[in-house]
N, C-alpha and C positions, 0 to 999 in steps of 0.2 A: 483415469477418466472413463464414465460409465456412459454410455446414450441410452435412454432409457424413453418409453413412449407416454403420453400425457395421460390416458386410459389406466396404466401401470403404476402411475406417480398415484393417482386418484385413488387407486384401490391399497395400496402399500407405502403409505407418505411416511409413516411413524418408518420403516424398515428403512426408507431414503435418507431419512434427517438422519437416523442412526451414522450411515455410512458415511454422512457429510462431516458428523459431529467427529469421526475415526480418521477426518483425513482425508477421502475420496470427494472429487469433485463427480457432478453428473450434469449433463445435459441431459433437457426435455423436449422430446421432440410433439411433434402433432402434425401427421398428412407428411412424414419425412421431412417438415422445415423444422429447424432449431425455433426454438421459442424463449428459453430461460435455461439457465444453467444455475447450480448449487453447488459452493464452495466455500469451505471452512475460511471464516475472517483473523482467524488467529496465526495464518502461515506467515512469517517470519524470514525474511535472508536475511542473517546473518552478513555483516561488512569484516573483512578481514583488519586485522590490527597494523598501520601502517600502512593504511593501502595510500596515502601521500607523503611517503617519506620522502626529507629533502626537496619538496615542491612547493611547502610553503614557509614562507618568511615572515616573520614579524619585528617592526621594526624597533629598536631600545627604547625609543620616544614614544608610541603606542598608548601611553597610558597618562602623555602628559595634556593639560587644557588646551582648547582649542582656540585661535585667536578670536580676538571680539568682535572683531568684523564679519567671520563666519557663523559665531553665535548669532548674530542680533541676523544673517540671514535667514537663521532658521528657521527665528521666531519669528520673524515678519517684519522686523523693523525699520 
């Protein structure tokens, strides 16, 4: 994370986007209040594999029709 001042962005934008496009986030400041910040849309976390083992269930029946009294609630009827 870079803080960087509004005066600084205006004169070196092409060299900011650069750093953003690399990865690096930056905040923009003006008068020392935050204003805007720039950060790469492509950052990613990863979920690990398994991260609910054994906490879900599904039931053997899961896949069978639903009765017809809750269909026709569906639809409105």
């Amino acid at each position: 994370m870079q803080t960087i001042n509004l005066n600084d962005f205006y004169s070196e934008t092409q060299k900011y986007i650069q750093s953003v496009i690399s990865g690096q986030e930056i905040f923009v400041s003006d008068n020392g209040k935050l204003i805007f910040e720039l950060k790469p849309l492509n950052k990613k976390k990863s979920r690990p594999y398994g991260l609910c083992k054994n906490e879900i269930t599904i039931s053997d029946d899961f896949d069978e029709s639903l009765p017809e009294d809750l269909i026709a609630e569906f639809e409105g009827k």
